[in-house]
Structures are given as structure tokens and as C-alpha cells.
PDB file of N, CA, C and O in Angstrom:
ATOM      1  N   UNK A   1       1.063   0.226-162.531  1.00  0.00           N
ATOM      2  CA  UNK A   1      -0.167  -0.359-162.052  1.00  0.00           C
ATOM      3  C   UNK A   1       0.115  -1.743-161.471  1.00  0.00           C
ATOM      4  O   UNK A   1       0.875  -2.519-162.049  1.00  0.00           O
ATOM      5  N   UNK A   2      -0.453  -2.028-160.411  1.00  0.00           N
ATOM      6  CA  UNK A   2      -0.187  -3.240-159.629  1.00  0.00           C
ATOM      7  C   UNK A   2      -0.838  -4.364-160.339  1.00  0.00           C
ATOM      8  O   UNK A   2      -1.954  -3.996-160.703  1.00  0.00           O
ATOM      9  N   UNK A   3      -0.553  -5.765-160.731  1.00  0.00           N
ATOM     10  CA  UNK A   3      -0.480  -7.102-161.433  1.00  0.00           C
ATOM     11  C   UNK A   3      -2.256  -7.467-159.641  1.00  0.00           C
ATOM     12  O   UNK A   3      -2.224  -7.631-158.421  1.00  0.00           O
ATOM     13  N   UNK A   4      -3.085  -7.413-160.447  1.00  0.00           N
ATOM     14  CA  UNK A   4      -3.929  -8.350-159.466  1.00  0.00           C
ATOM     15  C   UNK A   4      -4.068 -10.199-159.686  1.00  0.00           C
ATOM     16  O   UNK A   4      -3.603 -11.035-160.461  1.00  0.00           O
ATOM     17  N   UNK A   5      -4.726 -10.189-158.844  1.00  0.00           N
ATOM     18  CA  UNK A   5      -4.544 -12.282-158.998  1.00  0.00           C
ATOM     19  C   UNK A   5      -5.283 -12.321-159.961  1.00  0.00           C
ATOM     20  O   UNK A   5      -4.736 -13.181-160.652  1.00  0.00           O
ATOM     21  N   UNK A   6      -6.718 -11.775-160.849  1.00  0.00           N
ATOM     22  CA  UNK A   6      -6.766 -11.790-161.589  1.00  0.00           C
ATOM     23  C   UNK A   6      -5.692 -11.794-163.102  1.00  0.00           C
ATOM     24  O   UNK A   6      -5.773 -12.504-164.104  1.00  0.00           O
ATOM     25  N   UNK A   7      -5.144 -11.179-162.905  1.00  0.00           N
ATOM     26  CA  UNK A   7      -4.250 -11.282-163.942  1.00  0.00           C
ATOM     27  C   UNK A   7      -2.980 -12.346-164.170  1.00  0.00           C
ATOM     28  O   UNK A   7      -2.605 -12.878-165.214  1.00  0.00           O
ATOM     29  N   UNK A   8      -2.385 -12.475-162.625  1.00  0.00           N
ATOM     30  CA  UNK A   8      -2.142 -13.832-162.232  1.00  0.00           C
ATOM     31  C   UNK A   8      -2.569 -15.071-162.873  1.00  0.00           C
ATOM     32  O   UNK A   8      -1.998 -15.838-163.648  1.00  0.00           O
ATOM     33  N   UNK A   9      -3.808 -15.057-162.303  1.00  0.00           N
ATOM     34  CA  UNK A   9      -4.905 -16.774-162.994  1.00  0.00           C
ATOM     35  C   UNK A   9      -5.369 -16.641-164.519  1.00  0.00           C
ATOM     36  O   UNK A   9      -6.251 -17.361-164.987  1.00  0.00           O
ATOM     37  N   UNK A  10      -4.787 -15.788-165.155  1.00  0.00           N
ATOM     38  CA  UNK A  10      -5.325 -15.576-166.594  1.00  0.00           C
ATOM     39  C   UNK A  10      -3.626 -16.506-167.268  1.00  0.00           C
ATOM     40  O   UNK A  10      -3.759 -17.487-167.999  1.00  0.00           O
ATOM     41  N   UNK A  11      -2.647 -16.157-166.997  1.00  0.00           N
ATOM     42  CA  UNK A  11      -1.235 -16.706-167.336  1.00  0.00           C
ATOM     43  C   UNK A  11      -2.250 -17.879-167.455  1.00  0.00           C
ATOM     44  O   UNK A  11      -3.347 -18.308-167.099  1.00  0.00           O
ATOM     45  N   UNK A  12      -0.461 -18.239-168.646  1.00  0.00           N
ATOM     46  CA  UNK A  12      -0.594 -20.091-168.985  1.00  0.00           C
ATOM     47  C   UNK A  12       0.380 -20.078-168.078  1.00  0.00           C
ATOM     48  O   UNK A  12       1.329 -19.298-168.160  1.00  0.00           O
ATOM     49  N   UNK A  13       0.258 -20.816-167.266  1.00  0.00           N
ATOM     50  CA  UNK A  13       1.264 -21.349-166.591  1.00  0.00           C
ATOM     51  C   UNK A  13       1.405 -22.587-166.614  1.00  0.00           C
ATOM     52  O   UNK A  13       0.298 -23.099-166.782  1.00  0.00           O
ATOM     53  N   UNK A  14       2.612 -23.726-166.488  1.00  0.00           N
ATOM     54  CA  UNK A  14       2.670 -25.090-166.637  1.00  0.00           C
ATOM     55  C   UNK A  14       2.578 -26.176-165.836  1.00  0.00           C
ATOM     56  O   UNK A  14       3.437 -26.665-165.101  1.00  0.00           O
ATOM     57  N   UNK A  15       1.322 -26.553-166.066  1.00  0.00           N
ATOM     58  CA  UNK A  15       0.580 -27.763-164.977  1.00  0.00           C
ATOM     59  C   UNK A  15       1.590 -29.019-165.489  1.00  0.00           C
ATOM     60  O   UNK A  15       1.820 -29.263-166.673  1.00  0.00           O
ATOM     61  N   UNK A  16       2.110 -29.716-164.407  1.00  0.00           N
ATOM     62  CA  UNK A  16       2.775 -30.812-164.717  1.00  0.00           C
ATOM     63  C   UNK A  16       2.189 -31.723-163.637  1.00  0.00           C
ATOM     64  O   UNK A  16       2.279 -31.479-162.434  1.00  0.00           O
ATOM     65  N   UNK A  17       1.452 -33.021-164.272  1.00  0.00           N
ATOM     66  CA  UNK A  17       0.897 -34.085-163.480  1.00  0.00           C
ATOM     67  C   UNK A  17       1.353 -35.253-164.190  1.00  0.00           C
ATOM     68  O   UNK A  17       1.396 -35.604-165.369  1.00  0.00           O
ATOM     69  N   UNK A  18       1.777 -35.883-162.737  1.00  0.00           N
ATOM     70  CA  UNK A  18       2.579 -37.249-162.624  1.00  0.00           C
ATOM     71  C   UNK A  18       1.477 -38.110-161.779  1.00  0.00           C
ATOM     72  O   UNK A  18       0.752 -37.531-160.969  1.00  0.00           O
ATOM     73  N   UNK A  19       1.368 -39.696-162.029  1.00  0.00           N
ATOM     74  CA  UNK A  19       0.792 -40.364-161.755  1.00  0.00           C
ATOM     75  C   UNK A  19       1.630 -40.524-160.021  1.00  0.00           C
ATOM     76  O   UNK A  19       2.635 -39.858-159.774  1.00  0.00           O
ATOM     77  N   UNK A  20       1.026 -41.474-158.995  1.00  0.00           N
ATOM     78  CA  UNK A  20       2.231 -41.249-158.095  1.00  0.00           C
ATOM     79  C   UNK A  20       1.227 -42.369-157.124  1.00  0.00           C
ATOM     80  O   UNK A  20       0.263 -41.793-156.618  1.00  0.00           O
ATOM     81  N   UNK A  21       1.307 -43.561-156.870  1.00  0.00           N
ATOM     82  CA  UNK A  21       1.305 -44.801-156.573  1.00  0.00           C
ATOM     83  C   UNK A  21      -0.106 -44.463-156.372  1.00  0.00           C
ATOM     84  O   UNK A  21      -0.386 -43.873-155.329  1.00  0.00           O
ATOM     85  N   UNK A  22      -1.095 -44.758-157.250  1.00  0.00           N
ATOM     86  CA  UNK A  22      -2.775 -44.715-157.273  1.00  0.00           C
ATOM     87  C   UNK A  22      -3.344 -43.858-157.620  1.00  0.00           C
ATOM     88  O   UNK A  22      -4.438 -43.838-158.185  1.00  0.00           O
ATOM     89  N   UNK A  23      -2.210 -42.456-157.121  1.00  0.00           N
ATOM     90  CA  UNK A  23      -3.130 -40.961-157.176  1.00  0.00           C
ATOM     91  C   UNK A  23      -2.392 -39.960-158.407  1.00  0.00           C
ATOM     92  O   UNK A  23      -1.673 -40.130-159.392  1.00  0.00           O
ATOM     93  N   UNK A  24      -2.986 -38.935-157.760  1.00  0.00           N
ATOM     94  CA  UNK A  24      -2.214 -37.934-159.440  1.00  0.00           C
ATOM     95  C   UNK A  24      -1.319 -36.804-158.736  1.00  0.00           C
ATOM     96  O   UNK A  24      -1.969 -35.934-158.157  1.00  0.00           O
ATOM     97  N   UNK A  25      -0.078 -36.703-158.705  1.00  0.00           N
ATOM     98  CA  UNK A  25       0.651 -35.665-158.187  1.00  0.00           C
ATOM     99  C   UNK A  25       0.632 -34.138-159.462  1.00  0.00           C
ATOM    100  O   UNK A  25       1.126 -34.179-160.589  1.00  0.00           O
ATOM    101  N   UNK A  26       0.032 -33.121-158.933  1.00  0.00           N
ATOM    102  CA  UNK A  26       0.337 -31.841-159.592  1.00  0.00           C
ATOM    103  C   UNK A  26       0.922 -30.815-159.421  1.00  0.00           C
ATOM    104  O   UNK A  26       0.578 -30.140-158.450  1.00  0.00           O
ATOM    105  N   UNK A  27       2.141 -30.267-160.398  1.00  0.00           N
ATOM    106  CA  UNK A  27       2.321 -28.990-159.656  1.00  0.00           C
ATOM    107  C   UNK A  27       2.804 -27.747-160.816  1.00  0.00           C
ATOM    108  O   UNK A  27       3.242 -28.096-161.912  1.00  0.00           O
ATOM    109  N   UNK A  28       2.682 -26.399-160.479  1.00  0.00           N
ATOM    110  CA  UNK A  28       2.668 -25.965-161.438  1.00  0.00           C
ATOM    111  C   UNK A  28       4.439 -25.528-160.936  1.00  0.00           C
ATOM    112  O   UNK A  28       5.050 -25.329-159.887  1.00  0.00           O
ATOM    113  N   UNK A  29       4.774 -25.548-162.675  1.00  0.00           N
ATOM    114  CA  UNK A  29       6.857 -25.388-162.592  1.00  0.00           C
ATOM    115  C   UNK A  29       6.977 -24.448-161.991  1.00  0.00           C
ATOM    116  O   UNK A  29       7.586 -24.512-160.923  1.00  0.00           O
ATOM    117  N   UNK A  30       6.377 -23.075-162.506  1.00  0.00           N
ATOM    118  CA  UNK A  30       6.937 -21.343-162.368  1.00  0.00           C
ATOM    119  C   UNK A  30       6.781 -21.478-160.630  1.00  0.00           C
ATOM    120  O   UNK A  30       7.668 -21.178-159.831  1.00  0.00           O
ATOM    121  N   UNK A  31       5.657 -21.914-160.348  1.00  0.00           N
ATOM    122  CA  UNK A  31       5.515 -21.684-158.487  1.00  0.00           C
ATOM    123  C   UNK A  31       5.788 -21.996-157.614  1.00  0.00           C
ATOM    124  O   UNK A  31       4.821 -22.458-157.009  1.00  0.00           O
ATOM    125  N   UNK A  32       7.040 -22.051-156.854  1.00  0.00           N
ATOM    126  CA  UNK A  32       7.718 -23.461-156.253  1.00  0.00           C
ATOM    127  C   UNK A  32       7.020 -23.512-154.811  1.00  0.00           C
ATOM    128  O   UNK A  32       6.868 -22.869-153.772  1.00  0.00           O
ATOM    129  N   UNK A  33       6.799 -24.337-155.253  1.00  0.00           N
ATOM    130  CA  UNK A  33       5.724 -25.098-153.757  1.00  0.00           C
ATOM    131  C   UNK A  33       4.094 -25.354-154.324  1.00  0.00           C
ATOM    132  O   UNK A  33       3.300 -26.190-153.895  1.00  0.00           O
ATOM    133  N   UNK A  34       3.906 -24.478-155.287  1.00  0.00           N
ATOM    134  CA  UNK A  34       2.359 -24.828-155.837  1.00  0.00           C
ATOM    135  C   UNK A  34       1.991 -26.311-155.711  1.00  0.00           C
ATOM    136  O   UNK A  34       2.041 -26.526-156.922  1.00  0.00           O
ATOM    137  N   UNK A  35       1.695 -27.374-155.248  1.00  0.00           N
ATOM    138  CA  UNK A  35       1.385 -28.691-156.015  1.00  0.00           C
ATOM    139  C   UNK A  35       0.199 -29.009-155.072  1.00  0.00           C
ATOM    140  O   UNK A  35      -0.040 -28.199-154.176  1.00  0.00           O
ATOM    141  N   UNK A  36      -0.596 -30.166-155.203  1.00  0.00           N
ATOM    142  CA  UNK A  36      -1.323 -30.855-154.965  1.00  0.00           C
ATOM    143  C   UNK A  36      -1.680 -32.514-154.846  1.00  0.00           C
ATOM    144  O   UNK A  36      -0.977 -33.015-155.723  1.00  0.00           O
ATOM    145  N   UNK A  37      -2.098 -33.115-154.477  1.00  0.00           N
ATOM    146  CA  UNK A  37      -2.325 -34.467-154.724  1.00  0.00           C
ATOM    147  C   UNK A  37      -3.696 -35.136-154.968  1.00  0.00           C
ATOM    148  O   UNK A  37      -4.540 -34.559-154.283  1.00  0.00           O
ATOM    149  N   UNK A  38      -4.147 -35.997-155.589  1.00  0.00           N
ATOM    150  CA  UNK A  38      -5.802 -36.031-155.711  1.00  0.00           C
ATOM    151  C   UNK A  38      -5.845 -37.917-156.056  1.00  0.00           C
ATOM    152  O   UNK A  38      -4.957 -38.520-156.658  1.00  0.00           O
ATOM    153  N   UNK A  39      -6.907 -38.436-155.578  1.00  0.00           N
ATOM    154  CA  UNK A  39      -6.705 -40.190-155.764  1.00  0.00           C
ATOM    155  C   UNK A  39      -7.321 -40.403-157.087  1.00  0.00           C
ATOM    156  O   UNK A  39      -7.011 -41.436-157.680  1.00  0.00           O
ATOM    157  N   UNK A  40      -8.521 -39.209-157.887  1.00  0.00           N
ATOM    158  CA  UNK A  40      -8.829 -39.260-158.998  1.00  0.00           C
ATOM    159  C   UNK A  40      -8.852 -38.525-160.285  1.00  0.00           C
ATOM    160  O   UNK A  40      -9.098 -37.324-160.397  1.00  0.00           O
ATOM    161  N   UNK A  41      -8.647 -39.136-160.999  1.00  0.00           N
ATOM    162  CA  UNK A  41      -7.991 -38.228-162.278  1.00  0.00           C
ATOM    163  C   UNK A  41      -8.601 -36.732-162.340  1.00  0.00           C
ATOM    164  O   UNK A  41      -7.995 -35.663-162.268  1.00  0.00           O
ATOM    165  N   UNK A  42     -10.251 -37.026-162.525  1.00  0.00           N
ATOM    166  CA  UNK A  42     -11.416 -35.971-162.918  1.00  0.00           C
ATOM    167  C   UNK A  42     -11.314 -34.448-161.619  1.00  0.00           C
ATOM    168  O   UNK A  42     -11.877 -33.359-161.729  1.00  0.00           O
ATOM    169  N   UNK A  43     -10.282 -34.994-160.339  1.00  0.00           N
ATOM    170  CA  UNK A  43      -9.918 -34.032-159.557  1.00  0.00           C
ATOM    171  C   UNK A  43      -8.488 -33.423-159.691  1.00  0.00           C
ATOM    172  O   UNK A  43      -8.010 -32.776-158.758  1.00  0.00           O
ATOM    173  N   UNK A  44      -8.041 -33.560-160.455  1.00  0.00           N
ATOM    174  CA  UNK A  44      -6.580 -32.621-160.474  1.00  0.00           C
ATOM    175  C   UNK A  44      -6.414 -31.321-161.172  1.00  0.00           C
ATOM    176  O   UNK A  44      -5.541 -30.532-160.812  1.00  0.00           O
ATOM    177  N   UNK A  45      -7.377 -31.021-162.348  1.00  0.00           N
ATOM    178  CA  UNK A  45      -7.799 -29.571-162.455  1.00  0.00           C
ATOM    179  C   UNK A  45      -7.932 -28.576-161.356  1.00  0.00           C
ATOM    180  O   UNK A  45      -7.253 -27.714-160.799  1.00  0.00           O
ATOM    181  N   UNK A  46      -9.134 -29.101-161.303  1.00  0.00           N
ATOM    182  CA  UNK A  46      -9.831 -27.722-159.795  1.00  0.00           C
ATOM    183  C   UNK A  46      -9.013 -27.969-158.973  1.00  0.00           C
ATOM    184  O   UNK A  46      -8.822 -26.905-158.385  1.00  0.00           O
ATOM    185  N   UNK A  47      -8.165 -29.008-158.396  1.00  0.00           N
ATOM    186  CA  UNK A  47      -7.349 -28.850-156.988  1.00  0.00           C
ATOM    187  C   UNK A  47      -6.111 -28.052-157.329  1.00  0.00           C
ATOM    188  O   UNK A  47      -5.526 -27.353-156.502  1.00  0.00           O
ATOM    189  N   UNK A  48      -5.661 -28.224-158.876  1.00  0.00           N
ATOM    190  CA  UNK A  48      -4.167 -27.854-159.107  1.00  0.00           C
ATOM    191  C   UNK A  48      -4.657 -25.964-159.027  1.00  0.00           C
ATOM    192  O   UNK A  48      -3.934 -25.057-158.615  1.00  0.00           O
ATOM    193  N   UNK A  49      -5.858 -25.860-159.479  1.00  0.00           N
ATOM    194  CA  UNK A  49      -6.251 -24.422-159.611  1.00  0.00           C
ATOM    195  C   UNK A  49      -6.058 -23.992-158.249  1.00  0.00           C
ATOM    196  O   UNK A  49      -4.978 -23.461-157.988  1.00  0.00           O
ATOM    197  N   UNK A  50      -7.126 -24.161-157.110  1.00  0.00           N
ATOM    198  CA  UNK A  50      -7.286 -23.884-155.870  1.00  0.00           C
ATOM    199  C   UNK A  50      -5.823 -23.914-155.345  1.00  0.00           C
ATOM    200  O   UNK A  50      -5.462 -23.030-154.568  1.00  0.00           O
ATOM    201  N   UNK A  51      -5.017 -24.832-155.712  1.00  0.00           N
ATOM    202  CA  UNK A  51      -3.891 -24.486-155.264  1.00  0.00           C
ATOM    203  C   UNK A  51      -2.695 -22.903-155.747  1.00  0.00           C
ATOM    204  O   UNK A  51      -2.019 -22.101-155.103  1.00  0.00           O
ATOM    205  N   UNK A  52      -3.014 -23.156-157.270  1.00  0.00           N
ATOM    206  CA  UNK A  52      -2.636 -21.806-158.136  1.00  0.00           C
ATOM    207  C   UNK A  52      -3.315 -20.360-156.852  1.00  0.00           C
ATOM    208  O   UNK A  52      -2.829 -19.393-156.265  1.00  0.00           O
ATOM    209  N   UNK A  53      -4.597 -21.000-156.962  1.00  0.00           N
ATOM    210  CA  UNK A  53      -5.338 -19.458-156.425  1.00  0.00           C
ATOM    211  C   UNK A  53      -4.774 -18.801-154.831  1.00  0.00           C
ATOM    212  O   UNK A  53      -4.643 -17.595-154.620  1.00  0.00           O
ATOM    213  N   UNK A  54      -4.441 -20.083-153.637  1.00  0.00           N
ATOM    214  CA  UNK A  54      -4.538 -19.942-152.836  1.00  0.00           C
ATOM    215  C   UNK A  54      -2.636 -19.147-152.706  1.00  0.00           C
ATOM    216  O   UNK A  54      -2.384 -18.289-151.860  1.00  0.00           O
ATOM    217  N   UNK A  55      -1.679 -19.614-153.598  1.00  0.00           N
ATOM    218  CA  UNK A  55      -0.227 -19.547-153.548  1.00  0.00           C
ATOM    219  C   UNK A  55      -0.145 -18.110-154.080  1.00  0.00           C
ATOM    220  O   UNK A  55       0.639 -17.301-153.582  1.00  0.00           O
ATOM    221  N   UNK A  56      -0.915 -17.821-155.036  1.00  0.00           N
ATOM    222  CA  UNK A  56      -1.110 -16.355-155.214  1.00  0.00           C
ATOM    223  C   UNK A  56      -1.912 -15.467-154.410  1.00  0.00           C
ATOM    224  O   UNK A  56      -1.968 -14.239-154.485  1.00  0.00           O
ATOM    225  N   UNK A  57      -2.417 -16.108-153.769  1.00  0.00           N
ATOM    226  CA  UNK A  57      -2.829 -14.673-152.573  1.00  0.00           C
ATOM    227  C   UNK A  57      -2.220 -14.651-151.699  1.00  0.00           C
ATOM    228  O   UNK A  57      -2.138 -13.571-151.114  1.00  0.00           O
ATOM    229  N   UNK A  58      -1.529 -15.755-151.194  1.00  0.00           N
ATOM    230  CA  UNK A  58      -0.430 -15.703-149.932  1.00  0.00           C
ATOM    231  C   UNK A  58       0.699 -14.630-150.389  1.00  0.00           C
ATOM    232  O   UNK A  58       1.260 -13.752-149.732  1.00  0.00           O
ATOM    233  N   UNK A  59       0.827 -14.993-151.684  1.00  0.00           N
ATOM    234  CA  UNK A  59       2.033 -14.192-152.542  1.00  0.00           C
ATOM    235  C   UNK A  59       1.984 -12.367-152.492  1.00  0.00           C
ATOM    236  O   UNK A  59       2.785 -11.556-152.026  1.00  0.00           O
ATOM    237  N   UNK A  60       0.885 -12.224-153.079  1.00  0.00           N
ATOM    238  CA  UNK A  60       0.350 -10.852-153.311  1.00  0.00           C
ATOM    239  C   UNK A  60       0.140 -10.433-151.927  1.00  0.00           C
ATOM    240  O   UNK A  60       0.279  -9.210-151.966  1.00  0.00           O
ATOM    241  N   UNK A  61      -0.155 -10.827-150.561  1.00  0.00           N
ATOM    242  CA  UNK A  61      -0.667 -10.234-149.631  1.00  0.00           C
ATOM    243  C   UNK A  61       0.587 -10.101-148.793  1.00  0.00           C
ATOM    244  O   UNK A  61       0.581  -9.387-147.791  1.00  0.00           O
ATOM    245  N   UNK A  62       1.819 -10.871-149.233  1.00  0.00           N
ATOM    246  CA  UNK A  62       2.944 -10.843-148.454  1.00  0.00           C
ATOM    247  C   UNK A  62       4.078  -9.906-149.270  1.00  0.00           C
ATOM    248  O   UNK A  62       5.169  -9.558-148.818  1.00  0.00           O
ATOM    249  N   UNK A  63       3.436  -9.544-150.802  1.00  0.00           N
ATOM    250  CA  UNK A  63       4.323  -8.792-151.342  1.00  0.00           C
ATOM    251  C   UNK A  63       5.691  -9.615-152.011  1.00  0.00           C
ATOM    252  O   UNK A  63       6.636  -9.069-152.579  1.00  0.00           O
ATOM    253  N   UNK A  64       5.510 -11.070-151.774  1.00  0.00           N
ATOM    254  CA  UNK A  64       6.659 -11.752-152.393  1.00  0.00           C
ATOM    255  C   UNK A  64       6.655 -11.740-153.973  1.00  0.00           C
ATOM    256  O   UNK A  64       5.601 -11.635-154.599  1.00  0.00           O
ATOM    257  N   UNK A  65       7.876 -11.851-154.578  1.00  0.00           N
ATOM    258  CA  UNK A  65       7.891 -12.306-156.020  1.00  0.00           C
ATOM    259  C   UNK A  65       6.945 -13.061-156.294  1.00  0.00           C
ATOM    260  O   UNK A  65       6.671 -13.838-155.379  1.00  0.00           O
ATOM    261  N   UNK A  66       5.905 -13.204-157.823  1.00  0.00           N
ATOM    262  CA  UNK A  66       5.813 -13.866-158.660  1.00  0.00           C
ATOM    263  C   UNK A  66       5.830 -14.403-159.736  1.00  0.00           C
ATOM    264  O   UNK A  66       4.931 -13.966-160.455  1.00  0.00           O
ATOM    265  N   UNK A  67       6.552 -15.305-160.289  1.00  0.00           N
ATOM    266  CA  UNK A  67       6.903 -15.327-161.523  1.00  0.00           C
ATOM    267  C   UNK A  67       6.031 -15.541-162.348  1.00  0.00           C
ATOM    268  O   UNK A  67       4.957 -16.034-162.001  1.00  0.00           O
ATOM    269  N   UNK A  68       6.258 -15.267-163.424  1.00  0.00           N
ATOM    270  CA  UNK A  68       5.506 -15.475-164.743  1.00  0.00           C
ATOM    271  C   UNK A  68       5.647 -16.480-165.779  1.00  0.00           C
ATOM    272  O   UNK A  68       6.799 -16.910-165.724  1.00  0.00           O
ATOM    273  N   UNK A  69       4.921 -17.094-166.783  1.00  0.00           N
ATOM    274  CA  UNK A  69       5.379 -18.190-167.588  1.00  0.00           C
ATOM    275  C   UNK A  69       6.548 -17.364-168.620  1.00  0.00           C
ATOM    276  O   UNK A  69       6.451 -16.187-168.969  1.00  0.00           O
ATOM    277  N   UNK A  70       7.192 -17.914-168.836  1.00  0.00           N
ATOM    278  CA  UNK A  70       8.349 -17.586-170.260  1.00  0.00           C
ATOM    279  C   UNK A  70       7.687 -17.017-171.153  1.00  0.00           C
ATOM    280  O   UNK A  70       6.516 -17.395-171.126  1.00  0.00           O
ATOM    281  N   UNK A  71       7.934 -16.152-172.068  1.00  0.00           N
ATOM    282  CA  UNK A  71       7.191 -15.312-172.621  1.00  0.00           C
ATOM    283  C   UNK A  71       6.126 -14.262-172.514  1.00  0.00           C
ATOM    284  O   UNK A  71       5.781 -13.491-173.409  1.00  0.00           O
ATOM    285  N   UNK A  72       5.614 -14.343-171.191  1.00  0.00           N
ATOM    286  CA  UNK A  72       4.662 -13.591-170.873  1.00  0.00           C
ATOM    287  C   UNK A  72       5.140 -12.384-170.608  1.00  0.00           C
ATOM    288  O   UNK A  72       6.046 -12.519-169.786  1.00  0.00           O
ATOM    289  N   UNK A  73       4.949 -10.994-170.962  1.00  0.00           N
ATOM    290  CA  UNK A  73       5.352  -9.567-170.829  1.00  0.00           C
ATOM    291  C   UNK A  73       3.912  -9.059-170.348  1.00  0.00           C
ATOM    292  O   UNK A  73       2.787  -9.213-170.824  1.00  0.00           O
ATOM    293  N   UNK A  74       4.485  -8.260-168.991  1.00  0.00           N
ATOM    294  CA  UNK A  74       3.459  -7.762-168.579  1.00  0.00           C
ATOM    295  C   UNK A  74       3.742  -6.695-167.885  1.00  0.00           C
ATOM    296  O   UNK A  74       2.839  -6.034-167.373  1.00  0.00           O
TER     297      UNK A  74
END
């Protein structure tokens, strides 16, 4: 059975945010290229997500690998 983005955006995957001269740099490890940038704190959730969401449909619609967090069996 095919993995949908639903199941995708359910993973823990690992948000890593660094401060980065005013603003908040985010990116998630497993997704290389996932990241984002935001000037306020209360925005690096939803942008780091939208970014999660948008890297997985490029992913799934192109058929490329996606990895999973460590431990996750699926």
C-alpha cells in the first residue's frame, strides 16, 4: 500500500531551529532542503510545517525517496 502525505505529516520528524541574526532559521534533519526562515518566533511552527507539507508533495508527485525519522517502521 502506498505511504500518503498524510501519513508523511503524522511522523515525528526533527524540527531544528536556530536563531540567525534577528530571525529564526528552521529545518527539518530527515529532509534535506526542508527549511525556512521567519523574523518572529510565534511564526516558525506553521512555516516549518508548510514547508514539511509543500517538500512532501513535490516528493510524492515526483516519486522521489522519503525518509523517515529513526525508528519509525512503516
Amino acid at each position: 500500500m502506498a505511504k500518503t502525505i498524510d501519513y508523511y505529516l503524522s511522523l515525528p520528524y526533527t524540527i531544528e531551529i536556530v536563531p540567525d541574526e534577528g530571525a529564526w532559521f528552521a529545518q527539518i534533519k530527515e529532509l534535506p532542503g526542508c527549511t525556512t526562515e521567519v523574523d518572529e518566533w510565534d511564526e516558525i511552527l506553521p512555516a516549518i510545517e508548510d514547508a514539511k507539507r509543500l517538500w512532501l508533495e513535490v516528493s510524492l508527485e515526483h516519486g522521489d525517496p522519503i525518509p523517515e525519522p529513526i525508528g519509525v517502521r512503516g
